[in-house]
N, C-alpha and C positions, 0 to 999 in steps of 0.2 A: 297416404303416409300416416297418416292420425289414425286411422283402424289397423295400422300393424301395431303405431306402438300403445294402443292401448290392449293390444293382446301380449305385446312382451309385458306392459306393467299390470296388468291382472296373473301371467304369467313368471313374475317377478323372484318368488321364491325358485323356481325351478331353473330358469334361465340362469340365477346366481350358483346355483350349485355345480352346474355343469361350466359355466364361464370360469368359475375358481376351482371345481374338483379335477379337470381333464388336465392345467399345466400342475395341480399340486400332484396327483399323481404320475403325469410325466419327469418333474423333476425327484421325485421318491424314485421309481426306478432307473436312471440316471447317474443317481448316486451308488446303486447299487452295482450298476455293470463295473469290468474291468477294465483297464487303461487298453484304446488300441490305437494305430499309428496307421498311417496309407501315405505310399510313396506311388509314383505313376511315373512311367516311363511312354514317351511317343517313337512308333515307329512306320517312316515313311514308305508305302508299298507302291512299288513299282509298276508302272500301267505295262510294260513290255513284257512278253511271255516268253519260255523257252521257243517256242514254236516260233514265232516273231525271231530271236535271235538265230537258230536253223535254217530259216524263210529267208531273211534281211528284210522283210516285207512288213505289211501294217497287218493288223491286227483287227481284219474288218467287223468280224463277231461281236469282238470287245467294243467298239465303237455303237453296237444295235443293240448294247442289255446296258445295264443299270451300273457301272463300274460298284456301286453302293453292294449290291447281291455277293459282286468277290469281295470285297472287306468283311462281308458278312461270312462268309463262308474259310477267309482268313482267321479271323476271330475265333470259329467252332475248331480249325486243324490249331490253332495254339493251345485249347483247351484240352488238346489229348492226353494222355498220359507219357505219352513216350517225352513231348519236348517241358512237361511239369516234371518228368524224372531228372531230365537234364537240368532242369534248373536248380534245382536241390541240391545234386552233385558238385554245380559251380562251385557253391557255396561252401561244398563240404560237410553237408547233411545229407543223411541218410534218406535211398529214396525206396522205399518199402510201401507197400499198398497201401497201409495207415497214415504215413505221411505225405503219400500222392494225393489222396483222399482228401486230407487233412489241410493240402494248399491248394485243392480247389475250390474247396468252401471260402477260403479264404482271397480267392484273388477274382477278379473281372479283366473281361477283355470287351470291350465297347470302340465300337466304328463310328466317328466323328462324321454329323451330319457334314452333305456337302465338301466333301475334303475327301483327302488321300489317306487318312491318318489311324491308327490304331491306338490307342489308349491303356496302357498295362498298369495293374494297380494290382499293388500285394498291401493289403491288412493283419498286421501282428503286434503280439503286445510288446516288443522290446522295435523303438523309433529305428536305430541300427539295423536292426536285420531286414525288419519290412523294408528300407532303403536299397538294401544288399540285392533282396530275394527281386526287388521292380526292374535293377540294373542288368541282372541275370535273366532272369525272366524271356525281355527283350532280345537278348544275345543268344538264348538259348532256344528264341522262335525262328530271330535269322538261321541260326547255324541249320537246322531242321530245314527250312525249306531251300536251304544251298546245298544240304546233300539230295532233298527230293532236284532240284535242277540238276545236277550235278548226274545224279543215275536216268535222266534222261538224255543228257549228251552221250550220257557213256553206251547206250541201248544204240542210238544214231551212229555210233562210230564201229559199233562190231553189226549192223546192220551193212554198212559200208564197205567192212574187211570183207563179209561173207559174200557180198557182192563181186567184189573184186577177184576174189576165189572162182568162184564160179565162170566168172568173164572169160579170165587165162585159163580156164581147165575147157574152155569151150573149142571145141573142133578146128573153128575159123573165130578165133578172137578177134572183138574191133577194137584196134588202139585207141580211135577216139573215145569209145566209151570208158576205156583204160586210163585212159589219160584226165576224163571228168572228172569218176572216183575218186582217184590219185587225189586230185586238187581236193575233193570235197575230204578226203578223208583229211588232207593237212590243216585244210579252214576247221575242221572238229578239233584237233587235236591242239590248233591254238586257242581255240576258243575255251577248251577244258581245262589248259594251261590258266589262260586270264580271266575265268571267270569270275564272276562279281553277283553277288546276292541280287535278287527282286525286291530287297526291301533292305531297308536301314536305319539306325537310330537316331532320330534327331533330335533328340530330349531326353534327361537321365537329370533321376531328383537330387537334389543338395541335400534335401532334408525331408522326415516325414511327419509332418504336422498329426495330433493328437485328433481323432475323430470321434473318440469318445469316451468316458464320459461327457457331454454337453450340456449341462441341466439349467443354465443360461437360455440357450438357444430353445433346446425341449421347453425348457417353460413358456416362451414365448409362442412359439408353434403352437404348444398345447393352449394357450389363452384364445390363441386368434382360432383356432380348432373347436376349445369348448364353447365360444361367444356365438360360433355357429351353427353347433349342436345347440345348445340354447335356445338360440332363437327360431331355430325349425322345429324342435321337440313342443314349441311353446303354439308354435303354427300347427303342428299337427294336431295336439291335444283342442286345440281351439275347434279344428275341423272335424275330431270325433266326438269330444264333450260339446254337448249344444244345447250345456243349459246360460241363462242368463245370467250375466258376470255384471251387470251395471244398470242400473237407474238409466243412464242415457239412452241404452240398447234397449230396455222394457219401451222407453218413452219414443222411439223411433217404430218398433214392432206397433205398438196401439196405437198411435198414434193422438196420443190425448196424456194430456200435460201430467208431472208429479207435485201430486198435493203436499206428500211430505215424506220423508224417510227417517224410519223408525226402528232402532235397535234391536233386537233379538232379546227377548227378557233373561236379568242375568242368571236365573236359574228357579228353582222351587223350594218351596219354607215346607215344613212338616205337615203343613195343612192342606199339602196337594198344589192346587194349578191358582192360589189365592195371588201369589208372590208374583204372577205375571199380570195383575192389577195393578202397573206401576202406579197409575193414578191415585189408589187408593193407599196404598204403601209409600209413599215417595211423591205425594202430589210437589213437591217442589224441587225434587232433584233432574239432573239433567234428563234422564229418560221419558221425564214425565213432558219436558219442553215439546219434544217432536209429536205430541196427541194433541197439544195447544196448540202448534201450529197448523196441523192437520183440521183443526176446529174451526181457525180463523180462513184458513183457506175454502175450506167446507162453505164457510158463511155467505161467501160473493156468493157460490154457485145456486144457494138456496133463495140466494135473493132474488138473482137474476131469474130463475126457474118458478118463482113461488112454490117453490118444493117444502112440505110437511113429511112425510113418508120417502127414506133415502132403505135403499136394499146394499147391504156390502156383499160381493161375493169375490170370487176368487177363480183361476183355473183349473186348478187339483187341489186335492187336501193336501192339508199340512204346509201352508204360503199364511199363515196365521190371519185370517180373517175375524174370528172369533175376538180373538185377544184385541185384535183392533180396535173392533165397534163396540166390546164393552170398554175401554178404557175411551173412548171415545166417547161416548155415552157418559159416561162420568164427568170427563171435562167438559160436556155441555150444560150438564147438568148444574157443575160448578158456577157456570155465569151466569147462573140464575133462569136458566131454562125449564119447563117441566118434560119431562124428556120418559121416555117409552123402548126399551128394548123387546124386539120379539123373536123368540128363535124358532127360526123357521127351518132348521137346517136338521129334519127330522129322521134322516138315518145316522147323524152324529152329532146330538146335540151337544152342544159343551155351556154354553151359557149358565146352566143351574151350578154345574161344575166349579166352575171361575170363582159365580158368587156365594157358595155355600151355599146353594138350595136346597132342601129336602122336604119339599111342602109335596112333593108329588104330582100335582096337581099343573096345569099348563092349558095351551090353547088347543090340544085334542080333548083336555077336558071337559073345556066350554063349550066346546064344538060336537060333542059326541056324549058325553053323557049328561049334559043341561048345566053344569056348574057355569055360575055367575061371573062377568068377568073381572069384576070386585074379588071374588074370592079365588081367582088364578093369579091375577096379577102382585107381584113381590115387593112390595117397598125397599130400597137399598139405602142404606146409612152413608151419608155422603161425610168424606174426611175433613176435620178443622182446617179451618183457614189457617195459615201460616201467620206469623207473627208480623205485622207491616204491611199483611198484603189487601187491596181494596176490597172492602164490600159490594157485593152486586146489587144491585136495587132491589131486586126482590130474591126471597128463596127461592131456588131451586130444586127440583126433586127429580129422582132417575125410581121408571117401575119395570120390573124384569116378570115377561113374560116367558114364561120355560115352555118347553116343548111338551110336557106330560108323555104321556103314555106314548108308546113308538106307533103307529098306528098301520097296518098290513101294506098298504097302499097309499104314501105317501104323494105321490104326482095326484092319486086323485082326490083326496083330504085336500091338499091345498088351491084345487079348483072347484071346493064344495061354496054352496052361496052363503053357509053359515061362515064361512070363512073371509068372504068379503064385508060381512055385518062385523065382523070382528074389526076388522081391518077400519072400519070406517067409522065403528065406536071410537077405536083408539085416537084416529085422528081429532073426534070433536073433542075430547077430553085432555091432549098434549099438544106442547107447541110443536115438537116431532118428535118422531117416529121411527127409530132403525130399525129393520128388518135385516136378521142374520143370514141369508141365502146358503144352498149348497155351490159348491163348485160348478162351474157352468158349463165343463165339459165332461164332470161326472155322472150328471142325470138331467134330465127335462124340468126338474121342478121351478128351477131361477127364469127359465122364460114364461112359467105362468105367474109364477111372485112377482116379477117385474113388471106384471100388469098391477098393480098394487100399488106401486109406487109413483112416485113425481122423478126422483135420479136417483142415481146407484155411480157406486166405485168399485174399482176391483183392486185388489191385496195382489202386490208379485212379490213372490220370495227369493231373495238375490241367492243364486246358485241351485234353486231346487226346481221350479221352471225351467223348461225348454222352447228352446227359441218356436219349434215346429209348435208346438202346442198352445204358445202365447199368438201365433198369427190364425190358429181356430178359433181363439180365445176372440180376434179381436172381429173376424165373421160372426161369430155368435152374439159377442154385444151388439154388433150393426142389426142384426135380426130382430134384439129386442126394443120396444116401443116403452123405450124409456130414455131420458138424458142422461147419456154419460158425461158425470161429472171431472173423471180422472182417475188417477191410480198415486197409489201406495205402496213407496218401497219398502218392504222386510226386510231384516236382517242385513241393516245397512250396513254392520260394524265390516263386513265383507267386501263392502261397494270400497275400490280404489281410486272412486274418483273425489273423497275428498272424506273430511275426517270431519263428525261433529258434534262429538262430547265438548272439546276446548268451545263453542260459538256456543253450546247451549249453558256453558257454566259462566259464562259471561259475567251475567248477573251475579254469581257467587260474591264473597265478601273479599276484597283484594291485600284488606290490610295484616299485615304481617306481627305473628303471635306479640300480647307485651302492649301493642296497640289500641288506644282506644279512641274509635270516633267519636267524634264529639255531635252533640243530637243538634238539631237546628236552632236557633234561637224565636221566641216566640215573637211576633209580629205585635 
C-alpha cells in the first residue's frame, strides 16, 4: 500500500487534474444540455399462448426455454414501427417517419431480470407529454399484440368452417366428425367473443421526474470517475516512465545509504557554470548546507575506510557529479583541509569550466608532455568566512587539477604508470583527494580510476536515472575494488519525499524587521 501511494504522490499534480477536471467538465456540460423528463410504464406479459388457449393444454416448449428470450423478443415486436405509430396517434400527434423515428430515439423497452415484467420509458422535454406518451405506449403494445391474437383465432375458426364444408359436401358424411367441428367451431367463436390480452398494465406514471440536466449527480460521478482515471493514469506512467522519482527508491535499487540530498543549482550568472559553485557564491545560504552535510557524512566513511583518494562517479551524464565534488571539495577545504581535485572525466571535462581555468595545462600534461605537477595544478581562492562563523585551526586550501589536453585514448592514459605516480604524488602532498570519474555505465575508465582510490560515491539525479540503469549501475560498483561509501541525491527540490530548504535555513536569523538582538554580555 505504501509503493501505490507514493506513486499517486510523486504522481500528484496529474492525479489532481484528472480528480477535479473529469466532474468540472461533467458538470460544464450538464448545464449545457436541455431539460428531459422519463416516465415508465410496467406491463405484465402473460405465460399462456394462443395455442395453449386453442389446446386447453400446457405449454410444454415454453416450460424447456428461458420465458426471459420471449420478454426479449416482446421488447423488439414493441419497438416496431407500427405499434410506435399507434402510440402517437393516442396522443393525438402526428405519426409520420420523422416522428416515428423521432420516438424511438427517444423511448426504451427493457425486460426485468427474473420477472414477467416489461418496462416502458418515453423521454421528452415537456414532464406532461413524456407521461402521456409511457401511458399510451403500454396501451398501444397491448392493443397490437390482441389483434396479432385475435387474427390467430380468427385463421383457427375459418380453418374449422372450411372443414366443416368439406365434411357435409362428402359423399358418406360422418355426423360425429360433424358434430366435433360444430363444438370446436362454437368454443372459437366464444373465445374470440371473450377474448383477453396476453399481457397487461400494471403500472402507469403519476409523474415524470426530470433526468436531466444533473450536474449534482454528473459531478459526483465525474469525481469518483476522475479520482480513478487518476490514479491508474498515475500507475501507468509509473509503469512506462522508469526513471527514479525518490531518494528512497535510488537507496533501495543500490543498496547503500544517502549521504545527502542536494538541490539543483538555481541557475547560471554571466560567467558561465561559476553560479553552480554554490559554495563559493553562497557559502552560507541554504544550498550551500546540503555539501556540508554531505562533508560531514563523507567524514565517518573516510575515517572508518582510512580513505585519502575518494572517486565521485555517477551512472550517465548529466546526474551532476561534477558540480558535486567541486563544491564539495570547497567545503572541505573550508574546514581547514588541504584538499586536491582531479578531473579525470576526460571525454567531458567540466571542472576548469566550473572554476574558470584557462591555464590549459592539466594531468595529460604532466603525464604526456613532462610539465611539472606544480605547474598543472590550480590554486582556488577559497570564499571569506561569514561574519560569527568559527575559525578552523589551520588554513585550508582546495588545488584543481584539470584535465588538459583531451588525449586520443582516454581508458588507456588513465591506466598509463605515469598516471599512478601522479595519483600518489597527490596523495603525499593532500590530506585528500577527489577524483572526478566518468560515468560508470558510459565507458570503462571509472573501473580502472577506482583502482586509485580508497572509496568512491555515486551522484543520482532524481528523475533523469532510470531504475533499469541504476541496478547496472549497482553490478558495476559490486565489480569495482573500492569502498562504496553511498550516494548522492540531485535535484532534490523534485524528491516528494520531504522539503529542505525550511531545515537548512534554520539557522537563519528569526527576528522580525525593527528588532534588535541584543550581543551577549561579557563574562
Amino acid at each position: 500500500m505504501t509503493h501505490y501511494a507514493r506513486i499517486v504522490r510523486h504522481n500528484l499534480a496529474l492525479v489532481l487534474v484528472l480528480t477535479l477536471g473529469v466532474p468540472l467538465v461533467a458538470v460544464l456540460v450538464s448545464l449545457t444540455q436541455e431539460d428531459r423528463y422519463a416516465a415508465t410504464s410496467t406491463v405484465l406479459v402473460s405465460r399462456q399462448s394462443v395455442a395453449n388457449q386453442l389446446s386447453g393444454g400446457t405449454d410444454v416448449g415454453l416450460q424447456q426455454q428461458s420465458f426471459q428470450q420471449i420478454l426479449v423478443t416482446q421488447a423488439r415486436l414493441a419497438r416496431t414501427p407500427t405499434v410506435l405509430g399507434k402510440t402517437l396517434s393516442a396522443i393525438g400527434l402526428p405519426a409520420t417517419d420523422g416522428t416515428v423515428k423521432q420516438l424511438e430515439a427517444d423511448t426504451t423497452v427493457e425486460a426485468e431480470q427474473d420477472s414477467d415484467l416489461l418496462n416502458f420509458t418515453v423521454t421528452r422535454g415537456a414532464p406532461d407529454q413524456a407521461r402521456r406518451l409511457a401511458v399510451a405506449y403500454a396501451n398501444s403494445y397491448i392493443a397490437y399484440r390482441r389483434d396479432l391474437d385475435g387474427a390467430a383465432l380468427e385463421k383457427a375458426l375459418e380453418d374449422v368452417d372450411a372443414a366443416l364444408v368439406a365434411e357435409r359436401a362428402a359423399a358418406r358424411p360422418s355426423s360425429a366428425r360433424i358434430e366435433r367441428l360444430s363444438a370446436s367451431r362454437q368454443d372459437l367463436e366464444q373465445r374470440l367473443v371473450l377474448q383477453t390480452a396476453n399481457a397487461q398494465v400494471v403500472a402507469v406514471p403519476s409523474e415524470a421526474p426530470q433526468v436531466q440536466p444533473r450536474p449534482a449527480r454528473n459531478g459526483l460521478v465525474g469525481l469518483i470517475l476522475g479520482a480513478l482515471l487518476g490514479i491508474g493514469a498515475a500507475l501507468l506512467r509509473n509503469a512506462v516512465d522508469t526513471r527514479v522519482r525518490s531518494g528512497s527508491e535510488a537507496e533501495a535499487v543500490l543498496d547503500t545509504p544517502v549521504l545527502s540530498r542536494l538541490p539543483r543549482p538555481r541557475g547560471r550568472n554571466r560567467k558561465g557554470d561559476s553560479a553552480a559553485l554554490v559554495m563559493r557564491a553562497a557559502p552560507g545560504g541554504p544550498e550551500a548546507e546540503g555539501f556540508r552535510i554531505l562533508r560531514a557524512n563523507l567524514n565517518f566513511g573516510l575515517v572508518a575506510h582510512s580513505a585519502k583518494t575518494v572517486m565521485v562517479t555517477s551512472a550517465v551524464q548529466g546526474e551532476g557529479k561534477s558540480t558535486t565534488v567541486a563544491n564539495l571539495a570547497l567545503a572541505t577545504a573550508m574546514s581547514g583541509k588541504r584538499v586536491a581535485i582531479v578531473d579525470f572525466d576526460l571525454r567531458r571535462p567540466t571542472l576548469a569550466r566550473l572554476f574558470e581555468i584557462n591555464s590549459g595545462v592539466g594531468i595529460t600534461t604532466t603525464v604526456v608532455d613532462g610539465a611539472t605537477l606544480d605547474e598543472a595544478l590550480v590554486e582556488v581562492d577559497l570564499p571569506g568566512l561569514s561574519e560569527g562563523a568559527a575559525l578552523p585551526r589551520t588554513r585550508g586550501s582546495l588545488h584543481v587539477l584539470p584535465s588538459g589536453s583531451l588525449p586520443p585514448d582516454p581508458a588507456e592514459f588513465v591506466g598509463s604508470n605515469a598516471v599512478v605516480e601522479v595519483i600518489r604524488d597527490l596523495r603525499e602532498r593532500f590530506d585528500i583527494v577527489y577524483i572526478d570519474a566518468p560515468p560508470v555505465l558510459a565507458v570503462s575508465d571509472a573501473t580502472i580510476i577506482a583502482s586509485y582510490a580508497d572509496a568512491a560515491f555515486i551522484c543520482v539525479r532524481i528523475g533523469v536515472v532510470r531504475r533499469a540503469m541504476l541496478r547496472e549501475t549497482h553490478r558495476a560498483l559490486d565489480r569495482l575494488d573500492v569502498a562504496i561509501l553511498g550516494q548522492v541525491v540531485t535535484g532534490a527540490e523534485t524528491d516528494a519525499e520531504g522539503r529542505y530548504g525550511d531545515y537548512y535555513t534554520y539557522s537563519a536569523s528569526t527576528s522580525q524587521p525593527g528588532e534588535t538582538v541584543a550581543a551577549p554580555s561579557a563574562p
